[in-house]
N, C-alpha and C positions, 0 to 999 in steps of 0.2 A: 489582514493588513501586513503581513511579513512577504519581507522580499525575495525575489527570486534566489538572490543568497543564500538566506536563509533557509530557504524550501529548499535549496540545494542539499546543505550544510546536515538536516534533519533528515531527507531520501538517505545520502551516503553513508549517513549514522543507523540507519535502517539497514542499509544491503548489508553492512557488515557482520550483521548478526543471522542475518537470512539465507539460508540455503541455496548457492546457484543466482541469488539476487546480483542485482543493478541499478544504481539510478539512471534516470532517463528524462529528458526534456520531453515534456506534455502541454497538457491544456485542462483547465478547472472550469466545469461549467458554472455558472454563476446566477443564474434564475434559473428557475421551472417557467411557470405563467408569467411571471413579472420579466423576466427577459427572456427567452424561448432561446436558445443557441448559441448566444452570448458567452465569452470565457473569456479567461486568461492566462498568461502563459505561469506554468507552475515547474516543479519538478516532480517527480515519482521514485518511488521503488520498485520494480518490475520484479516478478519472483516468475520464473517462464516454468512451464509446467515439464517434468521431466520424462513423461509420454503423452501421448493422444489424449486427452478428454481427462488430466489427473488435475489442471488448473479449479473444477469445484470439488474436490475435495482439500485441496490446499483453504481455498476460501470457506470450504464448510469448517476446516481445522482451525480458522481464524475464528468465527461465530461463534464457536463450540468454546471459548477462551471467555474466564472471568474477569475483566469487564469483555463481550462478545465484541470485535474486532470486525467491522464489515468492512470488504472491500470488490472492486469493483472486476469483472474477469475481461480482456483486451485480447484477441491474438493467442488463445488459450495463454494467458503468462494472468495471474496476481498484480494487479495494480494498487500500491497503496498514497497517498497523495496527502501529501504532510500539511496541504492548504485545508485539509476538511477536520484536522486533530487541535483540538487545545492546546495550548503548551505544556497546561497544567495534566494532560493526559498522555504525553510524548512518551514515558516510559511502561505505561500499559502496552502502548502498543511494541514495544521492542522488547518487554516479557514476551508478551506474545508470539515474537516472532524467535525470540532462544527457544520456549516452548515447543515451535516448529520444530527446529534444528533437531531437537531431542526424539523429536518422534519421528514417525515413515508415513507422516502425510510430506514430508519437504522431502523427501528423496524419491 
């Protein structure tokens, strides 16, 4: 139920802690079987991968994180999509993402 605003507001609060990250205007899908294709427009944090083929490990380094962080891989880059996070979870996941920073899965 949060606005694009908002989604915005949470992406940029994101990239700022993310290696090489960006937000970027997307799309959230919003059923599986109950609505097939269906979305709406969201915002992201795009984390682009810094060679060929390093975007799953960036996303394994996200799983690999307590509480595990899944996110989605686009265009070899890290997408993470502030519409599929609780609020109550918003800072899990931007540990997560300092945690990146600290390691040589983000570079």
């Amino acid at each position: 139920s949060a606005t694009e605003y908002e989604l915005k507001q949470q992406a940029e609060a994101w990239a700022d802690v993310a290696p090489d990250a960006v937000s970027a205007p997307s799309r959230s899908a919003i059923g599986g079987g109950s609505l097939p294709g269906e979305t709406l427009p969201t915002w992201v944090t795009r984390i682009p991968s810094p060679q060929p083929g390093a975007a799953e490990t960036i996303a394994q380094h996200l799983r690999s994180n307590t509480p595990p962080i899944v996110a989605r891989i686009e265009d070899d880059a890290v997408i993470l999509d502030p519409r599929t996070v609780l609020p109550t979870d918003q800072a899990d996941v931007r540990n997560a993402l300092k945690n990146l920073a600290d390691s040589d899965a983000g570079s």
